[in-house]
NUTINU-276370 format. One record per residue: x, y, z of N, C-alpha, C, CB in turn; residue in three letters. Coordinates in steps of 0.2 Angstrom, whole numbers, plus 2048, in hexadecimal, padded with zeros to 3 digits. Glycine has a CB too. Layout:
! residues N
XYZXYZXYZXYZALA ...
END
This chain:
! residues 111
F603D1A5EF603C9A60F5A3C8A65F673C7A63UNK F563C4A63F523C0A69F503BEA6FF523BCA68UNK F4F3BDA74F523BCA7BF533B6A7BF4E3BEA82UNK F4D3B2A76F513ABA75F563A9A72F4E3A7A73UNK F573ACA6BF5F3ACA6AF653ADA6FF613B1A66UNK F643B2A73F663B4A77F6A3AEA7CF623B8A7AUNK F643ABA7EF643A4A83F6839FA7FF5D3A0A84UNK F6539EA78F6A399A74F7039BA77F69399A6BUNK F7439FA74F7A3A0A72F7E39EA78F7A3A7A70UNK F793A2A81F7B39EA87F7B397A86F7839FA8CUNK F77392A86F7738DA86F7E388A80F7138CA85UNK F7D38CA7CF8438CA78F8C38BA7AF84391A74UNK F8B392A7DF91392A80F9338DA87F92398A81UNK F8D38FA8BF8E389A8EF90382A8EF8D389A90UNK F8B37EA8AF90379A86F96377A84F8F379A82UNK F9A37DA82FA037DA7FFA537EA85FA1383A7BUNK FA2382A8AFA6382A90FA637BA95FA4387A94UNK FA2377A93FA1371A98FA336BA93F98371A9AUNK FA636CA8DFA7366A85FA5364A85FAB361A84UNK F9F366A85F97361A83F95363A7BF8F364A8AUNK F9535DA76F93360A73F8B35CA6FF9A360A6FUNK F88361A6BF81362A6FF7E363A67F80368A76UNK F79360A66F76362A5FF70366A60F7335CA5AUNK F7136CA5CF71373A5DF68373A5CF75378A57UNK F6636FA55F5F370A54F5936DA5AF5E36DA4EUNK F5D367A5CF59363A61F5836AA67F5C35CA65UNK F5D36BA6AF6036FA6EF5A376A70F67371A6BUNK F58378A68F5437DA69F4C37CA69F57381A67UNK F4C374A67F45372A68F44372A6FF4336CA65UNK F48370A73F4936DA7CF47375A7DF52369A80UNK F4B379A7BF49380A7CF43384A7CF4D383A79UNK F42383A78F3A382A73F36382A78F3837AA6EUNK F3637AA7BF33378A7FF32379A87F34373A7DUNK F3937EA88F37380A90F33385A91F3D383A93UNK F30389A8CF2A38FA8BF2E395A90F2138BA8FUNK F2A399A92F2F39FA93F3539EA9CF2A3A6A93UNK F33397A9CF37397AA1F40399AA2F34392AA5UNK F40397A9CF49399A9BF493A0A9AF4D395A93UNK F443A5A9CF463ACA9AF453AFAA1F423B1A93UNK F443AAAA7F423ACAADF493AAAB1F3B3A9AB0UNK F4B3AFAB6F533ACABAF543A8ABCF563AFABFUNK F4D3A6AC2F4D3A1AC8F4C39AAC2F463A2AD0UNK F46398ABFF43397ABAF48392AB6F4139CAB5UNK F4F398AB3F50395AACF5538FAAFF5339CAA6UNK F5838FAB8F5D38AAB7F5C385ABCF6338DAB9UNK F5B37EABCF5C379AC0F6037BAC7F5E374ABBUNK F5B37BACCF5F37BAD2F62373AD5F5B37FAD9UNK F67372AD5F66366AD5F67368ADCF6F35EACFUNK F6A36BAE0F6A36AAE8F6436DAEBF7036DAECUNK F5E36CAE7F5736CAE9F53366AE6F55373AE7UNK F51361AEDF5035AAEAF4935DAE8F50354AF0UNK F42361AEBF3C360AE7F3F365AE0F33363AEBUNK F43366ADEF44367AD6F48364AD3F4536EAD4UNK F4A35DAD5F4C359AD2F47354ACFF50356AD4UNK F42355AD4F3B34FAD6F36353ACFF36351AE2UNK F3735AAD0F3235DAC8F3635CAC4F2F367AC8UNK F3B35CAC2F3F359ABBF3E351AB8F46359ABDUNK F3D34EABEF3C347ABDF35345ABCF3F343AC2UNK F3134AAC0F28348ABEF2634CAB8F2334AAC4UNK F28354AB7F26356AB1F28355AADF2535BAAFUNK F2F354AADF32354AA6F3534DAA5F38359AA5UNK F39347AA9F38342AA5F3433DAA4F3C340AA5UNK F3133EAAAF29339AABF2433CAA5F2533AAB3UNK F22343AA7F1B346AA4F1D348A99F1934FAAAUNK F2134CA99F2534CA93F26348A8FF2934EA92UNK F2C344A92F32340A8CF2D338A8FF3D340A8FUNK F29337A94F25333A93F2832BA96F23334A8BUNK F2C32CA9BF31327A9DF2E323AA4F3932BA9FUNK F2D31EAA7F2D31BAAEF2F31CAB1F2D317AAFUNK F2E31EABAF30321ABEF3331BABEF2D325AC4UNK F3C31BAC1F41315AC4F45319AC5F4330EAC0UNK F49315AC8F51316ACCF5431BAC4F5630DACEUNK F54319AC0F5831BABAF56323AB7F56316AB4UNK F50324ABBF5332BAB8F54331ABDF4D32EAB3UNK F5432CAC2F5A330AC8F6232FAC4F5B329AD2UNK F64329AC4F6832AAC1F6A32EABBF68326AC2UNK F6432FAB6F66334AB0F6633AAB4F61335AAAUNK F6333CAB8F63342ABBF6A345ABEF5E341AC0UNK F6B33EAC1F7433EAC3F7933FABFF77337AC5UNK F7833DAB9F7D33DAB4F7E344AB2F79339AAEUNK F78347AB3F7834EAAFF7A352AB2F72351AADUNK F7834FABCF7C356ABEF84354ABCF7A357AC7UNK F86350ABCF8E34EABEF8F352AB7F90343ABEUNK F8B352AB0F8F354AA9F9135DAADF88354AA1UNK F8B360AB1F8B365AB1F9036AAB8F85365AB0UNK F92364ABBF96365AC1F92368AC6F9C369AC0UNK F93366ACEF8E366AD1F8F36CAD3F8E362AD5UNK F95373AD2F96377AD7F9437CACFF9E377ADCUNK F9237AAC9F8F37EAC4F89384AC6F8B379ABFUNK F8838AAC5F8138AAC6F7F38BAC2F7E38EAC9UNK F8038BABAF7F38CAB3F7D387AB3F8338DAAFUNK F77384AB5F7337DAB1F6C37EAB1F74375AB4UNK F6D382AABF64385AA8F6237EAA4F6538FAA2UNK F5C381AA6F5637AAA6F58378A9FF4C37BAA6UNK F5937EA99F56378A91F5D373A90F5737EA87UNK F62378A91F69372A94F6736CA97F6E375A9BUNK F6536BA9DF65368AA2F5D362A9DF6436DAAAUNK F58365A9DF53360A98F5635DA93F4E364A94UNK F5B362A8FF5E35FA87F62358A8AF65365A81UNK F6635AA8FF6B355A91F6734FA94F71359A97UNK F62350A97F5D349A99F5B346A93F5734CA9EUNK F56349A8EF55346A88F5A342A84F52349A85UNK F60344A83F64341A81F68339A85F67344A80UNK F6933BA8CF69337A8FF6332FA90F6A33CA94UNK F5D331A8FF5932DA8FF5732DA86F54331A95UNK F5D32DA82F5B32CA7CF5332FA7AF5D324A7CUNK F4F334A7CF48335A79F4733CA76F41334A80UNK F4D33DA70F4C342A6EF43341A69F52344A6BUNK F4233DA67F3C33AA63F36340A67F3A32FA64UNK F36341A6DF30343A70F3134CA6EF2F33FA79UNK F37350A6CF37355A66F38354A61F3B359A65UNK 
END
């Protein structure tokens, strides 16, 4: 198996552990699209009680990526995602945490 299979299958199960249910092909385009930083430890997971890497989520990925206007609202998607993922989680690796924003902000169009 792959290391990226490998990842899927986490991401999978994590899903399942969190009743989130999640369409698989988008899922691994978002994956796709994190390049090898989901096979790095520090890398592969969103730290959310670290405000400048909430600040690079919201400038690279839903500003610069998915192509959105900085406002109050994607604080708030940001909020949303941590809340899906529970605050005391530390399992909120980035393709998760991206897939869960692009849906949230309805732009799967931009995979």
């Amino acid at each position: 198996m792959s290391k990226f299979d490998e990842c899927m299958n986490t991401y999978r199960a994590e899903f399942k552990k969190l009743n989130v249910s999640f369409d698989d092909e988008l899922l691994t385009k978002v994956a796709k699209g994190c390049g090898p930083s989901i096979y790095n430890k520090d890398a592969a997971t969103v730290a959310t009680s670290d405000s400048s890497e909430l600040a690079t989520v919201k400038n690279n990925f839903l500003i610069k990526k998915l192509g959105l206007k900085d406002s109050a609202d994607l604080d708030k998607g940001i909020g949303k995602v941590v809340e899906t993922f529970g605050s005391s989680n530390k399992n909120k690796y980035r393709a998760m945490f991206y897939y869960l924003l692009t849906k949230e902000f309805s732009k799967e169009s931009a995979y």
